[in-house]
C-alpha positions in Angstrom: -1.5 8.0 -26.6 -2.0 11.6 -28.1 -5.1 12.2 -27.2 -4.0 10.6 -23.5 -1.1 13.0 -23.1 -3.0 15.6 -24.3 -2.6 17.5 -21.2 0.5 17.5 -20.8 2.0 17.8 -24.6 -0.4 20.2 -26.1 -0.9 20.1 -29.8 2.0 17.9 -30.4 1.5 14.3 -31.5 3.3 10.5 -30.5 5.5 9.6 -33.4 6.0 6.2 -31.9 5.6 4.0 -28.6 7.9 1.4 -26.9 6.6 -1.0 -24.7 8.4 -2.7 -22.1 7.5 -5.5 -19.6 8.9 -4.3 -16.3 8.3 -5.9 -12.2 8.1 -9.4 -11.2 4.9 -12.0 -10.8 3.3 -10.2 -12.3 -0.8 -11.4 -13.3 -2.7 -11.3 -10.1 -2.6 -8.0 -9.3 -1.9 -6.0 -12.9 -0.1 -6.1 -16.1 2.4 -3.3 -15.7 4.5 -2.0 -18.2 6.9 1.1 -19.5 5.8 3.1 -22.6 9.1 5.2 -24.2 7.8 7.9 -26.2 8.6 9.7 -29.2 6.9 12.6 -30.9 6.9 15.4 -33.3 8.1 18.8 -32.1 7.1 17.8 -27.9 7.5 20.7 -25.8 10.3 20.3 -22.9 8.6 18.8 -20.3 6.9 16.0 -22.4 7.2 13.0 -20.7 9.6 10.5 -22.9 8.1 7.5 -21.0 5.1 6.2 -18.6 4.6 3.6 -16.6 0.8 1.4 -17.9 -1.0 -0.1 -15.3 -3.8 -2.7 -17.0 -6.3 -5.0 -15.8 -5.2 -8.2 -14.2 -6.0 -11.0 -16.7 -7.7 -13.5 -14.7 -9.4 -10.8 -11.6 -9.8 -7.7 -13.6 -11.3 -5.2 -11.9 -10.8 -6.6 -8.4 -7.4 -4.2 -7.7 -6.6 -2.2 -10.6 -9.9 -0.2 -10.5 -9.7 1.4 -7.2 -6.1 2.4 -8.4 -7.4 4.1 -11.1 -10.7 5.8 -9.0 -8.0 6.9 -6.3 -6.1 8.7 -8.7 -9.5 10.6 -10.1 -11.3 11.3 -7.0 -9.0 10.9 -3.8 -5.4 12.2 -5.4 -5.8 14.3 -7.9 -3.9 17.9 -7.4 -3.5 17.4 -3.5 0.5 17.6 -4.3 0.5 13.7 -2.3 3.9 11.7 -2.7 2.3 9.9 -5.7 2.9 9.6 -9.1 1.1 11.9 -11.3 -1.6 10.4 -13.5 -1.5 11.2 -16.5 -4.5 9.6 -17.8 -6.4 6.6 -16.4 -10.1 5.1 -17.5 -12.0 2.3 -15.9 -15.4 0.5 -17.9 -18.1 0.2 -15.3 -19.5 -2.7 -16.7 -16.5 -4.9 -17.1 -14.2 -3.0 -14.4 -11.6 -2.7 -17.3 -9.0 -0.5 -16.6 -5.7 1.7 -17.5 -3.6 4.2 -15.7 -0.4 6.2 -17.5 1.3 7.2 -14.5 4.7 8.9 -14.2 8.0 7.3 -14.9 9.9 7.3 -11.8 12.6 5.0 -12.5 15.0 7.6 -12.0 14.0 7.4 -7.8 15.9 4.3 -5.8 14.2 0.9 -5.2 14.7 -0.8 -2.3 14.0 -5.0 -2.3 11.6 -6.2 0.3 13.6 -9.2 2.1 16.3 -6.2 2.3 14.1 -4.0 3.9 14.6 -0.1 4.4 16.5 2.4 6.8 14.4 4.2 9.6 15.3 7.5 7.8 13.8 5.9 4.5 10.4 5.0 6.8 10.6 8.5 8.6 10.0 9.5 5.2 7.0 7.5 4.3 5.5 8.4 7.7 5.1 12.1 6.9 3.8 11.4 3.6 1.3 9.2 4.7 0.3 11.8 7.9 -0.3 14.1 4.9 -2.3 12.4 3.2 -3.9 10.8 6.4 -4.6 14.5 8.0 -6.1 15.4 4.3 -9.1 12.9 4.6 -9.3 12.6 8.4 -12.9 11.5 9.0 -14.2 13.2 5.8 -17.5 12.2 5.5 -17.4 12.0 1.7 -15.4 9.1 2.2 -18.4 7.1 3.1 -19.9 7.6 -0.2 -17.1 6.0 -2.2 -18.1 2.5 -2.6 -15.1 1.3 -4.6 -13.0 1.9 -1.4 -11.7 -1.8 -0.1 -13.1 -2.6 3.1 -11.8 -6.2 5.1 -15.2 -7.6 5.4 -15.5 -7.8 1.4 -12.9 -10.8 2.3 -13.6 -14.4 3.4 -10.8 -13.7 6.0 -12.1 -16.1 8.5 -11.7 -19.3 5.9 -8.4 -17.9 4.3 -7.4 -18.0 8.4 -8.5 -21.2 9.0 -6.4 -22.3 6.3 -3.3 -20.1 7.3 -1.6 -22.5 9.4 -1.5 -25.7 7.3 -0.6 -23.9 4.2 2.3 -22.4 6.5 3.7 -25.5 7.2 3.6 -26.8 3.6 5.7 -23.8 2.3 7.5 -22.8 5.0 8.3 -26.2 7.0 10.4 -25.1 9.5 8.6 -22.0 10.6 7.0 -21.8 13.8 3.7 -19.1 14.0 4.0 -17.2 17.1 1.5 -18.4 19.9 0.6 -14.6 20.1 0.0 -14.4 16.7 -2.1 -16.8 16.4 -3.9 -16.1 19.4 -5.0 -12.7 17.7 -5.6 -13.7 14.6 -8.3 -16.2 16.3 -9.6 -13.5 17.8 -9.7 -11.1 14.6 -11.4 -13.9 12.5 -14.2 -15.1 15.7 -15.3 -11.4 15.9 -14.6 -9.6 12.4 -17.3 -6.9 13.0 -16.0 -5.8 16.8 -12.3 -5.8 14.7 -13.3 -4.0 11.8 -14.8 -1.3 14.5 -11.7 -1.1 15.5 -9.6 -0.8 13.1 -11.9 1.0 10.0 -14.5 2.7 11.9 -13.9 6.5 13.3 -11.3 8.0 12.7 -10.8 6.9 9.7 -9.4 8.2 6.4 -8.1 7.2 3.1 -5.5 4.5 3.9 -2.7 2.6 0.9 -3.6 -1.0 2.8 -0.8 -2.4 1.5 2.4 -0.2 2.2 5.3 -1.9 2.4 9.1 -0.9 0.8 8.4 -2.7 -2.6 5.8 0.4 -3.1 8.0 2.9 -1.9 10.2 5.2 -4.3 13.5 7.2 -2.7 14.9 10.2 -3.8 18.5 10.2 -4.3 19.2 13.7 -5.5 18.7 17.1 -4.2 16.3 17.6 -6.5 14.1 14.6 -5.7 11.5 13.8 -4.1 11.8 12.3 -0.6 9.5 8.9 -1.2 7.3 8.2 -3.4 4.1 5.7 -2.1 3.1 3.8 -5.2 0.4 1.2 -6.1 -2.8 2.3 -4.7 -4.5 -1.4 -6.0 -5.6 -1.7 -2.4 -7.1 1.5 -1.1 -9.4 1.7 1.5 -11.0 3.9 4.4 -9.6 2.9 7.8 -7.6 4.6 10.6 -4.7 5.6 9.7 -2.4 3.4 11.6 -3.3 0.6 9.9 -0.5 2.4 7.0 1.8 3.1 10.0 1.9 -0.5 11.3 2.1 -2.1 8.1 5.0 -0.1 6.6 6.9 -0.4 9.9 6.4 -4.1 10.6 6.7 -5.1 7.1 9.6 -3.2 5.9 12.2 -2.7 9.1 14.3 -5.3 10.4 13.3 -6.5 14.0 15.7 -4.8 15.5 14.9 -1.2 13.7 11.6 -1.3 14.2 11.6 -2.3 17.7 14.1 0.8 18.6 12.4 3.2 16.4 8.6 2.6 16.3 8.2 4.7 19.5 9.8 7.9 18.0 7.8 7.3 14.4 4.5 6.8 16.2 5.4 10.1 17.7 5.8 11.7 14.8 3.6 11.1 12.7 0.9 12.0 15.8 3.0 15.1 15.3 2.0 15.6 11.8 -1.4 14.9 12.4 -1.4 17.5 15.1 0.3 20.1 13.0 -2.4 19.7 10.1 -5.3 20.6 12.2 -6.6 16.8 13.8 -7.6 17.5 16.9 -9.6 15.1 19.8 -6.8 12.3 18.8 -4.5 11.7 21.6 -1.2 10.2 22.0 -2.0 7.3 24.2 -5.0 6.3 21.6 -2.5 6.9 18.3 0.1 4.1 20.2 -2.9 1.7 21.1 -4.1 2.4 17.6 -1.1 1.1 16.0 -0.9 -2.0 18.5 -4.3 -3.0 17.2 -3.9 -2.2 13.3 -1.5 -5.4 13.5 -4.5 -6.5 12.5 -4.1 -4.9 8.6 -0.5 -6.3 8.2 -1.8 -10.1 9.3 -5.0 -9.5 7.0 -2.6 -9.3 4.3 -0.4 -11.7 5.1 -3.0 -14.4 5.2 -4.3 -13.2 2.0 -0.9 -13.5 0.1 -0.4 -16.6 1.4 -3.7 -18.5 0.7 -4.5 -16.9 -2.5 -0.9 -16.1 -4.7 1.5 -18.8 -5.4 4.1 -18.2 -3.4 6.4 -21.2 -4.6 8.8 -19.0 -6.7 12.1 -18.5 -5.3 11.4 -14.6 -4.7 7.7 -15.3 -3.5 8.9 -17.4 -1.2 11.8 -15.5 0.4 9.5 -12.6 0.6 6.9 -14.6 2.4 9.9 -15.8 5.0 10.6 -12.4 5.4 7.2 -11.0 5.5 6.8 -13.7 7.9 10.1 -13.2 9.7 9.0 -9.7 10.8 5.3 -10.2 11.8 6.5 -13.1 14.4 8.9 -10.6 15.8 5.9 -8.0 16.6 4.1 -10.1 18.1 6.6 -11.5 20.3 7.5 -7.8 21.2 3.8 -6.6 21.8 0.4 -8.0 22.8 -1.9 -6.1 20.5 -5.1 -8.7 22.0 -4.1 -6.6 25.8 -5.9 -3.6 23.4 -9.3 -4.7 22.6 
């Protein structure tokens, strides 16, 4: 841990190290834990703890490594609403891997099935554009092969599949006819979807951006959000984050009011930094379409995780919950 924190504590050295198990169901995607620190003679701004993201026991390599190449190549001092990393490592070979990231724990968390306030995803939205506008169509993006794409998945089986394993956890759910419907279509003709959706413009997307991996400021001092747990990362168009953070983590009823206006902006931002030859109309049918990202990983939660714990399952009713309602409020299929 010395020679870790090197950085960051100079010539000092750890006197001794904490660990504590922190998050929930945890195993398939990481082992994550809290590190309290003490050492001999640490300068002020020594970090007294860190938050250790390992390997997943039983698919390492599969998430955690992309987290930890993100943090080396995509984030590292752009100033993004991330943690800072203060070390991280991955093994080639094996796809082992460790990142030390910043304890945040001070920042507000907000549970999923509770969902957050449009101010709180107002928030995310402009620190996504920023990131977004950052890597809009960089080419060098093309060259990083560790970046998840859709069509590594067997999405078209794990669809086939959806419904059935829907109706044996969730019993009295009904799937929306236009859900299903486009998620047909998206699994019949993956390549003309994946077009759409991770071909040009594109840039560095989370994937997975929902309020569980969002961290609010509460203080003056703080930082607005914090987008956390990068496992996912991929190259994509950039709506694909804005219609998975607004249909996974506002109610019905706030998103449906609101999406308009936080569409808006964050074309705004985009604008603002510099993207140009990206119009309004394109940004709206953009988002429509990138429904397509939120029901990718839906179905893959579903089929692959167990889901049977109380809190799995009330976040899959949720999750649920809140994809039926976009669909019955838009016909993304009308787009394609």
């Amino acid at each position: 841990m010395t020679n870790a924190l090197s950085a960051s504590i100079g010539t000092c050295t750890v006197a001794s190290l904490r660990v504590e198990r922190i998050g929930e169901d945890q195993g398939w995607t990481g082992q994550v834990g809290r590190i309290r620190i003490e050492y001999t003679d640490a300068p002020p701004d020594a970090p007294d703890s860190v938050i250790a993201k390992f390997s997943p026991l039983d698919i390492r390599g599969v998430f955690g490594g992309r987290e930890v190449n993100f943090y080396q190549e995509i984030a590292a001092a752009q100033g993004f609403a991330v943690p800072i990393c203060y070390h991280s490592v991955i093994d080639a070979q094996t796809g082992e891997n460790i990142a030390l990231l910043e304890d945040l724990s001070n920042l507000k968390t907000v549970p999923f099935v509770d969902g957050c306030t449009p101010a709180q995803a107002e928030a995310a939205v402009v620190a996504l554009a920023e990131i977004h506008a950052r890597w809009w169509n960089d080419p060098t993006l093309t060259s990083k092969e560790w970046l998840f794409s859709i069509a590594e998945s067997d999405f078209a089986e794990w669809w086939a599949q959806y419904p059935d394993e829907i109706a044996r956890l969730l019993p009295h759910t009904d799937l929306s006819p236009r859900l299903l419907e486009f998620g047909d279509r998206f699994a019949s003709d993956l390549p003309a979807m994946l077009q759409r959706i991770e071909g040009a413009p594109f840039t560095c997307i989370h994937r997975d951006i929902h309020v569980d991996n969002l961290l609010f400021g509460s203080e003056p001092q703080d930082p607005k959000v914090i987008l956390v747990d990068w496992q996912t990362v991929g190259r994509g168009r950039g709506t694909s984050d804005i219609a998975y953070l607004l249909i996974s983590s506002l109610s019905p009823s706030d998103r449906k009011s609101n999406e308009r206006r936080l569409v808006g902006m964050y074309h705004d931002h985009l604008t603002a930094s510099g993207i140009e030859d990206y119009s309004q109309d394109q940004c709206w049918s953009d988002y429509l379409v990138s429904a397509a990202s939120k029901l990718f990983i839906t179905v893959t939660a579903t089929i692959n995780f167990d889901n049977t714990t109380p809190h799995r399952t009330a976040w899959r009713t949720a999750d649920l919950e809140r994809l039926t309602a976009f669909f019955d409020d838009h016909n993304p299929i009308s787009e394609l």
